[in-house]
DSSP file (Angstrom, degrees, kcal/mol; ACC not computed):
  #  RESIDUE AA STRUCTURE BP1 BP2  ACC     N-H-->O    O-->H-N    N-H-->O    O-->H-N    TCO  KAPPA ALPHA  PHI   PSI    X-CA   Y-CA   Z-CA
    1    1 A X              0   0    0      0, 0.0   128,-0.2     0, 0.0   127,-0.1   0.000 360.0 360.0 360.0 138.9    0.0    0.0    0.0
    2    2 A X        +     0   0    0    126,-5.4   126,-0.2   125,-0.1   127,-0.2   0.812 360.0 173.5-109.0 -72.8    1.2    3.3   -1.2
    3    3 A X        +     0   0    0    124,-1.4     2,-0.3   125,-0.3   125,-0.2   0.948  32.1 121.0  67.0  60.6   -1.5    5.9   -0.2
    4    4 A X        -     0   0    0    123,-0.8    -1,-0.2   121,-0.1     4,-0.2  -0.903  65.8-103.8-155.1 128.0   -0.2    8.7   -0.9
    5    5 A X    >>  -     0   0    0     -2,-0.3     3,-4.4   121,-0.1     4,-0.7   0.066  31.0-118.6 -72.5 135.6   -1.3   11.7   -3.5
    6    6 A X  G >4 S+     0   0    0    119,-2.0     3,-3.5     1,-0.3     2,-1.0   0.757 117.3  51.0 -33.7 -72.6    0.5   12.2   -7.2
    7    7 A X  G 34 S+     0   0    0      1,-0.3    -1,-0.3     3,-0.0    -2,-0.1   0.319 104.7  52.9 -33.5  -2.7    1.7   15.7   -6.0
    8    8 A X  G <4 S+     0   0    0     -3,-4.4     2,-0.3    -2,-1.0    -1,-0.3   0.213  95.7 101.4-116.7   7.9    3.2   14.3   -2.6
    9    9 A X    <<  +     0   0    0     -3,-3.5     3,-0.1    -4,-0.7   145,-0.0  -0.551  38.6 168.7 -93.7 154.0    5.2   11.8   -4.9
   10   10 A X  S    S+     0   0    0      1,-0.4     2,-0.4    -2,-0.3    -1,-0.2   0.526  70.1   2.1-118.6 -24.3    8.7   12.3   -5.7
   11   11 A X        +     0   0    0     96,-0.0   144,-1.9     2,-0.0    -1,-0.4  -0.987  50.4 174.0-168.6 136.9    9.6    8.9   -7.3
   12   12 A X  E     +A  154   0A   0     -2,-0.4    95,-0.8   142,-0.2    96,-0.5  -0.787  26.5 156.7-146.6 109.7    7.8    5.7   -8.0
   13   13 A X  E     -A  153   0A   0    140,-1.1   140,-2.9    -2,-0.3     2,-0.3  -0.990  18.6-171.8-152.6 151.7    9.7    3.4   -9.8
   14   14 A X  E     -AB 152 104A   0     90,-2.6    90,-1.3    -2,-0.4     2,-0.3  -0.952  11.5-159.0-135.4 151.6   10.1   -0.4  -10.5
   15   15 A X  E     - B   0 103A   0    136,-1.1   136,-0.3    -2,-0.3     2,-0.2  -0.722  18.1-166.6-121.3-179.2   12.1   -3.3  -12.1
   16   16 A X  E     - B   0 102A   0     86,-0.8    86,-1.2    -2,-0.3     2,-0.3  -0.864  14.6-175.3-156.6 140.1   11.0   -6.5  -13.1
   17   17 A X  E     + B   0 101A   0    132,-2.3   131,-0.6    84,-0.3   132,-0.5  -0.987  20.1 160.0-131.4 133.6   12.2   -9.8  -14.1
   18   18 A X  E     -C  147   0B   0     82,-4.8     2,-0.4    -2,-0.3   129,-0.2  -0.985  30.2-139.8-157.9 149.3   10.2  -12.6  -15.2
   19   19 A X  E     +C  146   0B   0    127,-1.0   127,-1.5    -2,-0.4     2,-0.2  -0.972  23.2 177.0 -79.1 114.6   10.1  -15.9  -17.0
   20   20 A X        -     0   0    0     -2,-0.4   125,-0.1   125,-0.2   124,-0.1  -0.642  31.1-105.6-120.8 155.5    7.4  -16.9  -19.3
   21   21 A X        -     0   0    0      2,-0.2    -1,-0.1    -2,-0.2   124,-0.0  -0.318  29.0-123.5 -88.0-178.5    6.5  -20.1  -21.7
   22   22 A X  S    S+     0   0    0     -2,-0.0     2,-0.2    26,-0.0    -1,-0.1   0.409  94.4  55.2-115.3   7.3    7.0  -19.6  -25.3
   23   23 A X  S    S+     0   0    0     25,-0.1    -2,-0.2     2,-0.1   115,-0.1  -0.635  71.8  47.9-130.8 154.0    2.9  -20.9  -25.2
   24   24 A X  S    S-     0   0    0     -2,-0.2   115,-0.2   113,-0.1     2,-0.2   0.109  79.9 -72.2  98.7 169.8   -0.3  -20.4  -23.8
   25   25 A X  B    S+D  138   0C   0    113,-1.8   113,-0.9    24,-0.1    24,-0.3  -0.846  74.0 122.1-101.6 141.8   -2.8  -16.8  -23.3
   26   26 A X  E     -E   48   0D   0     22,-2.0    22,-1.1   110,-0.2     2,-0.3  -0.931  46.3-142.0-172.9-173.9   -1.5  -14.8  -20.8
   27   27 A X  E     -E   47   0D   0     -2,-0.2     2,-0.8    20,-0.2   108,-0.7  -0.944  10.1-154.2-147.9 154.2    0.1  -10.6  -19.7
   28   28 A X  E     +EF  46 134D   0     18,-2.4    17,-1.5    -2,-0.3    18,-0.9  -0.984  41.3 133.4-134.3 127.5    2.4  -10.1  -17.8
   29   29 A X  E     -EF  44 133D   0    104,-3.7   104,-1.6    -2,-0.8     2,-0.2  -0.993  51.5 -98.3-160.7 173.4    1.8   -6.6  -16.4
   30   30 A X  E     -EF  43 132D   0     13,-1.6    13,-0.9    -2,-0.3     2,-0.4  -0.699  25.6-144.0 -98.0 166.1    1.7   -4.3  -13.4
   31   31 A X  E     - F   0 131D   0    100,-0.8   100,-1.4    -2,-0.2     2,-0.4  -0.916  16.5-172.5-136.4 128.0   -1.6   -3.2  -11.7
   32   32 A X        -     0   0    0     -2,-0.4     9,-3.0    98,-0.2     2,-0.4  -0.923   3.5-165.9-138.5 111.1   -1.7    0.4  -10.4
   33   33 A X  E     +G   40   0D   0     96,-0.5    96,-2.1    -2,-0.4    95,-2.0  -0.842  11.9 174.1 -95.6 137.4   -4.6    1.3   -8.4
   34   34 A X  E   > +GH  39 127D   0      5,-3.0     5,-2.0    -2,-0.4     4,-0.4  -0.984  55.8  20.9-138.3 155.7   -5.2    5.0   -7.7
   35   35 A X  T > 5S-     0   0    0     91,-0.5     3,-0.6    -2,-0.3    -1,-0.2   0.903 132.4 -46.0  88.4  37.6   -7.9    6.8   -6.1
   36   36 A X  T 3 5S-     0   0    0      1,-0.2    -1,-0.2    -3,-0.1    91,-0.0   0.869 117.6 -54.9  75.6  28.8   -9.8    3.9   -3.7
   37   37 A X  T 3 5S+     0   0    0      2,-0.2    -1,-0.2    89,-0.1    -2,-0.2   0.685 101.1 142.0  18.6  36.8   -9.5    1.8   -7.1
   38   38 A X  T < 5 +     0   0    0     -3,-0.6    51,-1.9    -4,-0.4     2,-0.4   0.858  69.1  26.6 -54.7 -43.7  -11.1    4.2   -9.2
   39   39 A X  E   <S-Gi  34  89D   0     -5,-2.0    -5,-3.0    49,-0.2     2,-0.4  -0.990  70.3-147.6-142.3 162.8   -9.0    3.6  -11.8
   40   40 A X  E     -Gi  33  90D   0     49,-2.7     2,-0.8    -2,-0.4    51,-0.6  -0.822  15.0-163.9-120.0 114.1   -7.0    0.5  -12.7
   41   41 A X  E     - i   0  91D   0     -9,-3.0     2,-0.9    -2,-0.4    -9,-0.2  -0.816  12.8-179.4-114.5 114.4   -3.4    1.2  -14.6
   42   42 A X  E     - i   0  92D   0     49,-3.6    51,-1.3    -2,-0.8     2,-0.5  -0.811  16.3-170.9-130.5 118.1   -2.0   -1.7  -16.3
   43   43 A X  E     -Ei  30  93D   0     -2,-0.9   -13,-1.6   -13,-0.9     2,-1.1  -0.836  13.8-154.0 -94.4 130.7    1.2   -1.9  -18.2
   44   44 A X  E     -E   29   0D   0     49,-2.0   -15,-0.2    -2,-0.5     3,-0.1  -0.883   8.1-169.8-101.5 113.2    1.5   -5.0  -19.8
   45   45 A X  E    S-     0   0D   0    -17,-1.5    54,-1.9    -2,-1.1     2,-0.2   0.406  76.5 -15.8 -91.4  -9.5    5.5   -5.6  -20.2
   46   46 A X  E     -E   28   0D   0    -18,-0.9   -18,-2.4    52,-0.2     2,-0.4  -0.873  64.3-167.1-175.4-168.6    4.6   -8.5  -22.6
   47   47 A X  E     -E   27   0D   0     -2,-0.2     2,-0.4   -20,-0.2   -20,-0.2  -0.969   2.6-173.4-161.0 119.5    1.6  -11.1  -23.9
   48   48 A X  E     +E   26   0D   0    -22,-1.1   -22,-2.0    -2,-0.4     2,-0.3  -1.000  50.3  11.5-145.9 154.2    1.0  -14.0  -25.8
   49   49 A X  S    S-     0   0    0     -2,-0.4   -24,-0.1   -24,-0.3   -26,-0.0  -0.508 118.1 -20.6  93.4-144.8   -2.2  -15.8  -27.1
   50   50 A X  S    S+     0   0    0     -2,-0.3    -1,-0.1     2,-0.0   -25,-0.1   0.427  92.5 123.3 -83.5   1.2   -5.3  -14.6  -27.0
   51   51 A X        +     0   0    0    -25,-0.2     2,-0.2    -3,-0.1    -2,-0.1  -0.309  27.6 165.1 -65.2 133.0   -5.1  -11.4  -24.0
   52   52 A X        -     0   0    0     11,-0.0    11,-0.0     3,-0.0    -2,-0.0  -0.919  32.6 -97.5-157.7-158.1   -6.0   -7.8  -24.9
   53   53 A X        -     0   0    0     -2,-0.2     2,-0.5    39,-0.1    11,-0.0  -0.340  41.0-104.8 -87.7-179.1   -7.0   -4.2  -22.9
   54   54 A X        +     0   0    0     10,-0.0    38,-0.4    27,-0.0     2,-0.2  -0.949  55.1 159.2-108.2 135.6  -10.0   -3.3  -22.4
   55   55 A X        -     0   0    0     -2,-0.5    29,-0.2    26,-0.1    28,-0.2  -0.762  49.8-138.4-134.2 174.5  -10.8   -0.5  -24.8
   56   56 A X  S    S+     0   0    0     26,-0.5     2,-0.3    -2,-0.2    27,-0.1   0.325  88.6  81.9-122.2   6.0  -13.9    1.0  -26.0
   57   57 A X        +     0   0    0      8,-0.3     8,-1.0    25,-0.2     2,-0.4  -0.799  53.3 172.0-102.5 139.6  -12.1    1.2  -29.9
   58   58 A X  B     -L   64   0E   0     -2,-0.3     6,-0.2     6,-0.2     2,-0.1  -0.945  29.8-129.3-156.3 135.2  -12.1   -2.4  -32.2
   59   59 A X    >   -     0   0    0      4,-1.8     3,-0.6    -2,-0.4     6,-0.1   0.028  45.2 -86.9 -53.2 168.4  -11.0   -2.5  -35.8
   60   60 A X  T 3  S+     0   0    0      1,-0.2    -2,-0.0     2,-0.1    -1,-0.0   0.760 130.2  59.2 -80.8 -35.3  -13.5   -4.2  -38.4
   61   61 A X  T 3  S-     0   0    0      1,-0.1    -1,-0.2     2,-0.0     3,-0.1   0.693 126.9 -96.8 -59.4 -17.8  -11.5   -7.7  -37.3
   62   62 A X  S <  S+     0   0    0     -3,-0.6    -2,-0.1     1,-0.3     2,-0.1   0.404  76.6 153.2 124.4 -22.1  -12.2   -7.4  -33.8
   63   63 A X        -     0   0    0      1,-0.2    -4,-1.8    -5,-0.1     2,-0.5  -0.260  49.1-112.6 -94.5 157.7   -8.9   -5.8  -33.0
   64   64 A X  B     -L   58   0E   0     -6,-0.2     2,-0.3    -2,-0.1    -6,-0.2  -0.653  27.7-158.0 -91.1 107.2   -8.1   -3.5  -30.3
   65   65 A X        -     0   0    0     -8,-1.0    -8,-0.3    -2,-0.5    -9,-0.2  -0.754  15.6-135.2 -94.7 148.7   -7.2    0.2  -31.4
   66   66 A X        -     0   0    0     -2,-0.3    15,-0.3     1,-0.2     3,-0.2  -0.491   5.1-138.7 -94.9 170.3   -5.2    2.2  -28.9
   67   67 A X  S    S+     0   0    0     13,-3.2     2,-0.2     1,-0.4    14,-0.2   0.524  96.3  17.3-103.9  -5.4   -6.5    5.8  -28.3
   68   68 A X  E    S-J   80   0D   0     12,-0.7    12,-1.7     3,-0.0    -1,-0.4  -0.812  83.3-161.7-168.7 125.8   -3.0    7.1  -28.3
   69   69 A X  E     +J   79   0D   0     -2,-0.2    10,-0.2    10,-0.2    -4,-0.0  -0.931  60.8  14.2-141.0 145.0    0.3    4.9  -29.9
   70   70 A X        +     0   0    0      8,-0.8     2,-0.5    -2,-0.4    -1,-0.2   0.969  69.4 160.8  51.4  81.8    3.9    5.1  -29.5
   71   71 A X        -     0   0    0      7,-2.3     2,-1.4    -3,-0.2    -1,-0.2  -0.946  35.9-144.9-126.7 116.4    4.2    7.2  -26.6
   72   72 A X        +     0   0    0     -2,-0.5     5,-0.2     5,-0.2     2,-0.2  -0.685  40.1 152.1-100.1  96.6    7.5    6.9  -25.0
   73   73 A X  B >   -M   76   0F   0     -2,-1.4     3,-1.4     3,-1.0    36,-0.1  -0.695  61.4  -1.4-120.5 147.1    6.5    7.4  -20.9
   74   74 A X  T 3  S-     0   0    0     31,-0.4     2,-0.6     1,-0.3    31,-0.4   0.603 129.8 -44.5  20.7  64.7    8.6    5.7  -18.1
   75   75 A X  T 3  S+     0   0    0     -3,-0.2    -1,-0.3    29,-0.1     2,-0.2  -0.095 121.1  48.6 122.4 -46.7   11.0    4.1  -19.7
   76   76 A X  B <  S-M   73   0F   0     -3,-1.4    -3,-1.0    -2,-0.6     2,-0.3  -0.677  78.8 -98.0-127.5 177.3    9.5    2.2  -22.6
   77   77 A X        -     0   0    0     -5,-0.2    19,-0.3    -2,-0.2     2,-0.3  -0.638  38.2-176.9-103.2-177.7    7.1    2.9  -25.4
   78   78 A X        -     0   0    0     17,-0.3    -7,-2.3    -2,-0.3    -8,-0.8  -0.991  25.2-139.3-171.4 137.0    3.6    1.8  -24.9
   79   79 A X  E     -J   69   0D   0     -2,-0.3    15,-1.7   -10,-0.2     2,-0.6  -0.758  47.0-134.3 -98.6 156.9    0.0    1.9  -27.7
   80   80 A X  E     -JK  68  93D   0    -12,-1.7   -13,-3.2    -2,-0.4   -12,-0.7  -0.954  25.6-160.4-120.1 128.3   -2.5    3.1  -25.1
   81   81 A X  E     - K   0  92D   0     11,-1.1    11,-0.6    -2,-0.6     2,-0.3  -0.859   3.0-170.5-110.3 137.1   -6.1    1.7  -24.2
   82   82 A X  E     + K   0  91D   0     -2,-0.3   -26,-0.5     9,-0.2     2,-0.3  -0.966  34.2 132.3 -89.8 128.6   -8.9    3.7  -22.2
   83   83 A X  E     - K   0  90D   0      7,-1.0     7,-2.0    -2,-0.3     2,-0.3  -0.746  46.9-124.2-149.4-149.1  -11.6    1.5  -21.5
   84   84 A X  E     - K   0  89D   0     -2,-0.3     5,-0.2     5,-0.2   -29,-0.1  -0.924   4.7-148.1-165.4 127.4  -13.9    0.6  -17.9
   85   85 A X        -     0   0    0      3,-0.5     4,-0.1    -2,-0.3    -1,-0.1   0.702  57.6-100.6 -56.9 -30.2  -14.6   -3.1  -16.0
   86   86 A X  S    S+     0   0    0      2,-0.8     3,-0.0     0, 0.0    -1,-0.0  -0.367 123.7  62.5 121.4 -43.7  -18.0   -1.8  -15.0
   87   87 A X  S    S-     0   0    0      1,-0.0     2,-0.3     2,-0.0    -3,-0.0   0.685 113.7  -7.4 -96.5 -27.4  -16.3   -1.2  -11.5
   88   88 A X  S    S-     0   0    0    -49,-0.0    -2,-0.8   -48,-0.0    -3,-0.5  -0.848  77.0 -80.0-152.1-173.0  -13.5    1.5  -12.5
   89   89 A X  E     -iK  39  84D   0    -51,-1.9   -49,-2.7    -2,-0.3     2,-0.3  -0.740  48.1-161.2 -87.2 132.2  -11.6    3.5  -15.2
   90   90 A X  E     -iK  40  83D   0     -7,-2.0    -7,-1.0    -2,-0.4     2,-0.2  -0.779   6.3-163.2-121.9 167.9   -8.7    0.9  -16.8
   91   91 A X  E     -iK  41  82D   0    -51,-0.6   -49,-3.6    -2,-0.3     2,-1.2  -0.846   7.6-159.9-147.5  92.5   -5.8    2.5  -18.7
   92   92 A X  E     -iK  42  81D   0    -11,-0.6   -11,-1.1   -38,-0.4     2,-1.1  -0.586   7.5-172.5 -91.4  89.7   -4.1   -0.2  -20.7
   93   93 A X  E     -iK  43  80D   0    -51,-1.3   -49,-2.0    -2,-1.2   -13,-0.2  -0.671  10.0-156.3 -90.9 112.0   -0.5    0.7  -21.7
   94   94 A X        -     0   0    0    -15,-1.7   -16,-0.1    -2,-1.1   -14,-0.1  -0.050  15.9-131.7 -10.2 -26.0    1.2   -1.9  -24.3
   95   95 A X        -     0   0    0    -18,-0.3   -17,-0.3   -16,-0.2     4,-0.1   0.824  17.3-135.9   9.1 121.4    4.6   -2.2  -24.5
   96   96 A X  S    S+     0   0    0    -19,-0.3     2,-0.3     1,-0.1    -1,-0.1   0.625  90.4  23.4 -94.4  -1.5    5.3   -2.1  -28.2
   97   97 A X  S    S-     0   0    0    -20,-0.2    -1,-0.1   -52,-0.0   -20,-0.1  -0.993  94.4-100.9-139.1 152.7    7.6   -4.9  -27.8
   98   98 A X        -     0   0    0     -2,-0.3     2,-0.5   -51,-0.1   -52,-0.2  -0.073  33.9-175.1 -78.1 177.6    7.8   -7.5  -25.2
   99   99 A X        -     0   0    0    -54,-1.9     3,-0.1    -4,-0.1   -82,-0.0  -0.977  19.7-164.6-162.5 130.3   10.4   -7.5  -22.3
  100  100 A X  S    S+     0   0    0     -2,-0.5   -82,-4.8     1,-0.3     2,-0.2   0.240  86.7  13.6-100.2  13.8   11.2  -10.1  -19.3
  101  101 A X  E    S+B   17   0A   0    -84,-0.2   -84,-0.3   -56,-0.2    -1,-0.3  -0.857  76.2 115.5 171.9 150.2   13.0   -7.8  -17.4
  102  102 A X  E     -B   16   0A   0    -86,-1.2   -86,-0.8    -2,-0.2     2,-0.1  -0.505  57.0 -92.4 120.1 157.5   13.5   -3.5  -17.2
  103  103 A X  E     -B   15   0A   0    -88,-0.2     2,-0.5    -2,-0.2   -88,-0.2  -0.416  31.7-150.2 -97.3 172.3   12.8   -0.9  -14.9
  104  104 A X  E     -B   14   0A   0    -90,-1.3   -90,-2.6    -2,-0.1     2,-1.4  -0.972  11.5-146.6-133.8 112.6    9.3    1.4  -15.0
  105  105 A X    >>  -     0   0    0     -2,-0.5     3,-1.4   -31,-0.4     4,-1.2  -0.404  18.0-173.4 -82.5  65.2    9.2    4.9  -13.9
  106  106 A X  H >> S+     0   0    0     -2,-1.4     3,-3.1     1,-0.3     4,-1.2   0.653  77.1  60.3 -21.2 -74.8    5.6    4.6  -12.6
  107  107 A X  H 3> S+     0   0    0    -95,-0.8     4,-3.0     1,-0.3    -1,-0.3   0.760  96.6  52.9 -17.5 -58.2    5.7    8.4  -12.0
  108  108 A X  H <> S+     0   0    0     -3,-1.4     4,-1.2   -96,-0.5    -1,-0.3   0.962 111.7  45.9 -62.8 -30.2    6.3    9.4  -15.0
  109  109 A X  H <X S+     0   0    0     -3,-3.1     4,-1.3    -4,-1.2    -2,-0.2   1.000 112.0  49.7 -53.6 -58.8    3.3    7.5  -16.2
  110  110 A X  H >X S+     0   0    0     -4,-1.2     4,-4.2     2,-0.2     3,-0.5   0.950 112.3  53.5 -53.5 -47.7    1.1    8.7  -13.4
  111  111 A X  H >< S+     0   0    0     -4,-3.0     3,-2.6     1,-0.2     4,-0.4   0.775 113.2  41.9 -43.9 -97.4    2.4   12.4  -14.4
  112  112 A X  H 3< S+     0   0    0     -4,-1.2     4,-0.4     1,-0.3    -1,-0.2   0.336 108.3  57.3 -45.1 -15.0    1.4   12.0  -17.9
  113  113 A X  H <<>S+     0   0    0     -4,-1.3     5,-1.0    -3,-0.5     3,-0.5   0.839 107.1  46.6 -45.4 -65.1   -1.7   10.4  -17.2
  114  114 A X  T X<5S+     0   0    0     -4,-4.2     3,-1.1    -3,-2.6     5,-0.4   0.982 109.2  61.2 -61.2 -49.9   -2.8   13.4  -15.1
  115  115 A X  T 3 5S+     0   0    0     -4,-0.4    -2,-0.2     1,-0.3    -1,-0.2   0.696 100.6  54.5 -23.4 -36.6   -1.3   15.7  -18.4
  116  116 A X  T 3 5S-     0   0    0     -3,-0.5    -1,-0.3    -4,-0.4    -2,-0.1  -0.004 118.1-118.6-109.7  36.9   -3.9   14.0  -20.7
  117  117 A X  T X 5S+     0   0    0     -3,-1.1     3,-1.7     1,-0.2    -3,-0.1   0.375  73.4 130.5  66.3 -12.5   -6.7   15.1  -18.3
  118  118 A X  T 3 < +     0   0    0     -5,-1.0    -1,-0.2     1,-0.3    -4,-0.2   0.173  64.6  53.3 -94.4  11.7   -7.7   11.6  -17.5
  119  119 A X  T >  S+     0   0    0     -5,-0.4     3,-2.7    -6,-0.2    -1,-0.3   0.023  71.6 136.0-110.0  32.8   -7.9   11.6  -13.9
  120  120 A X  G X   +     0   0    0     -3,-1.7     3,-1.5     1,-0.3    -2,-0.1   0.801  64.4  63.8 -37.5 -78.4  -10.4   14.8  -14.4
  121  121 A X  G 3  S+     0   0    0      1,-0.3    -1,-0.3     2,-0.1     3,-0.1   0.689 118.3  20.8 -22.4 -47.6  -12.8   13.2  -11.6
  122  122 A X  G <  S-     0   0    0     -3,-2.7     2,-1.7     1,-0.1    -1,-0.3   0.234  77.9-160.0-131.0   8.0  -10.2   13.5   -9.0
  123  123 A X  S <  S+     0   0    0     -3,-1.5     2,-0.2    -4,-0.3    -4,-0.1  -0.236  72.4  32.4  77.3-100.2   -8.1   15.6   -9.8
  124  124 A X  S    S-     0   0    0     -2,-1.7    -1,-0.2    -3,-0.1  -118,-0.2  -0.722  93.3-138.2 -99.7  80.2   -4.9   14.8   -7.6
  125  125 A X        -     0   0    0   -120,-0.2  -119,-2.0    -2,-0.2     2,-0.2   0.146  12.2-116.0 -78.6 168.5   -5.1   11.7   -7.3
  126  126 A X        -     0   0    0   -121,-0.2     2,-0.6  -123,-0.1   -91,-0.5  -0.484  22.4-152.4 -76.0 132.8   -4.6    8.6   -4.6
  127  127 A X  B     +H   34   0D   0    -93,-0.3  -124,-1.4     1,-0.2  -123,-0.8  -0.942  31.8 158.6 -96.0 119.4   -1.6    6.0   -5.4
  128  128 A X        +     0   0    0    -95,-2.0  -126,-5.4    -2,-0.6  -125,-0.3   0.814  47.6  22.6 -82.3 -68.8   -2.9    2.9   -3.8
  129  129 A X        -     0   0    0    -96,-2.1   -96,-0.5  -128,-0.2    -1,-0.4  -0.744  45.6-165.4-128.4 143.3   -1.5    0.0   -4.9
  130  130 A X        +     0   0    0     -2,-0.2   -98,-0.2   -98,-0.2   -96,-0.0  -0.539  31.2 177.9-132.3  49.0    1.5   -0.8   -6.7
  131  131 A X  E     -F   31   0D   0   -100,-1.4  -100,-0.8    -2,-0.0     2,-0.3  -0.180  16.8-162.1 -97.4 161.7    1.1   -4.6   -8.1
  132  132 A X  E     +F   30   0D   0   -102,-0.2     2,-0.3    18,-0.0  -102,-0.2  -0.962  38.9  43.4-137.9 145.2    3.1   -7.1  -10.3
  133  133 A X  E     -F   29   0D   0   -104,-1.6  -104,-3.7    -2,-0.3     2,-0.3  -0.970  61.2 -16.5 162.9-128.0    2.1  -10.2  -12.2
  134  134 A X  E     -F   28   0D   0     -2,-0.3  -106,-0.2  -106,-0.2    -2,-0.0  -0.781   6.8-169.4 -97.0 159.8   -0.1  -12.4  -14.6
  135  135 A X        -     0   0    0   -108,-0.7  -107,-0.1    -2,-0.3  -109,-0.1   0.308  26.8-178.6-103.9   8.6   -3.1  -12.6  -16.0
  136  136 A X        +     0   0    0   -109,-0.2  -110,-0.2     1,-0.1     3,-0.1   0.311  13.2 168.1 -91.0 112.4   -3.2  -16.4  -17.6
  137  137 A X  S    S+     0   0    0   -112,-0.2     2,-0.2     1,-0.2  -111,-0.2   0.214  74.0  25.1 -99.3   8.7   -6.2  -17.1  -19.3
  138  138 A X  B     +D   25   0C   0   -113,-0.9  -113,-1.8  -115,-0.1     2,-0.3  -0.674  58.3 165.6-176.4 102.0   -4.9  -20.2  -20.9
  139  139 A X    >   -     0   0    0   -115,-0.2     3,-2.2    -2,-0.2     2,-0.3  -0.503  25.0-151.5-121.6  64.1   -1.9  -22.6  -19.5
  140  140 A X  T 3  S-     0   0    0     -2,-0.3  -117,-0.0     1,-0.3    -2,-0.0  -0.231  89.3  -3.1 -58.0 106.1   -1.6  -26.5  -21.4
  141  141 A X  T 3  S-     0   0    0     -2,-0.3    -1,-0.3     2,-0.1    -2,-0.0   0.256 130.9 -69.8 100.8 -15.4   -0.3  -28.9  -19.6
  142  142 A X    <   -     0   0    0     -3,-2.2    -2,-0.1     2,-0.0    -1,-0.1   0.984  61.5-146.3  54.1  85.3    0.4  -25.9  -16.5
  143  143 A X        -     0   0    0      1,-0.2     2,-0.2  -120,-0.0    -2,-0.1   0.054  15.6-101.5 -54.5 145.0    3.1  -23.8  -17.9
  144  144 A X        +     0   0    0   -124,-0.1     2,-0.3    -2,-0.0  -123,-0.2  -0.612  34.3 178.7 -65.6 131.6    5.9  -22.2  -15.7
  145  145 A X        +     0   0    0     -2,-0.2     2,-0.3  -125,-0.1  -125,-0.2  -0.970  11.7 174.8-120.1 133.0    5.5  -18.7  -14.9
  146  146 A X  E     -C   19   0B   0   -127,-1.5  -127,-1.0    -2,-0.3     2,-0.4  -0.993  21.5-150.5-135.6 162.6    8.5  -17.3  -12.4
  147  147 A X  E     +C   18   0B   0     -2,-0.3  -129,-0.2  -129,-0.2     3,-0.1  -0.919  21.1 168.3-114.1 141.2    9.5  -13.6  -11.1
  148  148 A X        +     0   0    0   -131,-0.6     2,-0.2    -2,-0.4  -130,-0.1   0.503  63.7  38.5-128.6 -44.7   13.0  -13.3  -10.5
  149  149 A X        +     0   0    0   -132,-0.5  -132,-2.3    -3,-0.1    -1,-0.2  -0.951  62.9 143.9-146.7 130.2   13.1  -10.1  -10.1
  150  150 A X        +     0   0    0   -134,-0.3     2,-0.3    -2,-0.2  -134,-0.2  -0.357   5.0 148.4-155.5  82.2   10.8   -7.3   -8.3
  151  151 A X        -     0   0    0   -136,-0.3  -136,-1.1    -2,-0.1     2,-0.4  -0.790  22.2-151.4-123.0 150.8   11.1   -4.1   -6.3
  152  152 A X  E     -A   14   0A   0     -2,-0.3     2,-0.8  -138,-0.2  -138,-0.2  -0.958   6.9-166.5-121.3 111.1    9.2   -1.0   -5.8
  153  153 A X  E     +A   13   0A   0   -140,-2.9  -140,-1.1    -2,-0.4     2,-0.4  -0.772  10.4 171.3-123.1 104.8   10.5    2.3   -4.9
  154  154 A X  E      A   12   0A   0     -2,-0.8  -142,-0.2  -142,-0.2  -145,-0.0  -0.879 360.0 360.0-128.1 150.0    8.4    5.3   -3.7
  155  155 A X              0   0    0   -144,-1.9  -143,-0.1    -2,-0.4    -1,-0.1   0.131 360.0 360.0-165.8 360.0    9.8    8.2   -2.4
């Protein structure tokens, strides 16, 4: 638990390490709750199979269009999803290639996130949560997933 307001933040940053199968539907991302979980920020650092954001934009195939692509924020470049669970606001950032390991400069995300108006409800908003891992919608045979590496740094 972070609980502490964008404006009070000085540094939020995280590495990662991970191993993944070359098989099976899954994300590997971080989960950033701010605001009570009001909204959901999830970088997905890579993806295979059949996983996508939630958006409210779909190509004539079905396919996910991001509302704002190849935006180089904390660290990496990232297509960007707005979409809603029912329960909150999601923000899906991409990676435009995958990665098993690099650091994230949450902050800078959260910054630019407030820049593009999109925590407009709340203004300044609440850092909750700081989370790391899968999503696996599909594992055959019940693939190895490992973390290796993981730290979080708030300041």
């Amino acid at each position: 638990m972070v609980e502490k307001r964008l404006s009070a933040l000085r540094k939020v940053t995280s590495r990662f390490g991970v191993t993944v199968p070359a098989e099976g539907s899954y994300n590997t991302a971080y989960d950033i709750w701010c605001e009570k979980h009001a909204y959901e920020i999830m970088l997905w650092v890579n993806w295979a199979g059949k996983m996508g954001p939630i958006t409210t934009h779909y190509d004539d195939a079905g396919q996910p269009i991001p509302d704002v692509a190849n935006v180089a924020v904390g660290g990496h470049t990232w297509n960007i999803y707005k979409g809603s669970n029912g329960a909150n606001e999601v923000f899906s950032f991409l990676r435009t290639s995958p990665a098993t390991a690099g650091e994230v400069d949450v902050k800078a995300i959260l910054d630019w996130i407030h820049a593009q108006g999109w925590f407009a409800k709340h203004g300044d908003v609440l850092l909750d949560e700081v989370q790391f891992g899968w999503e696996i919608a599909d594992s055959p045979g019940g693939l190895d997933f490992a973390v290796t590496d993981f730290a979080v740094e708030v300041k």
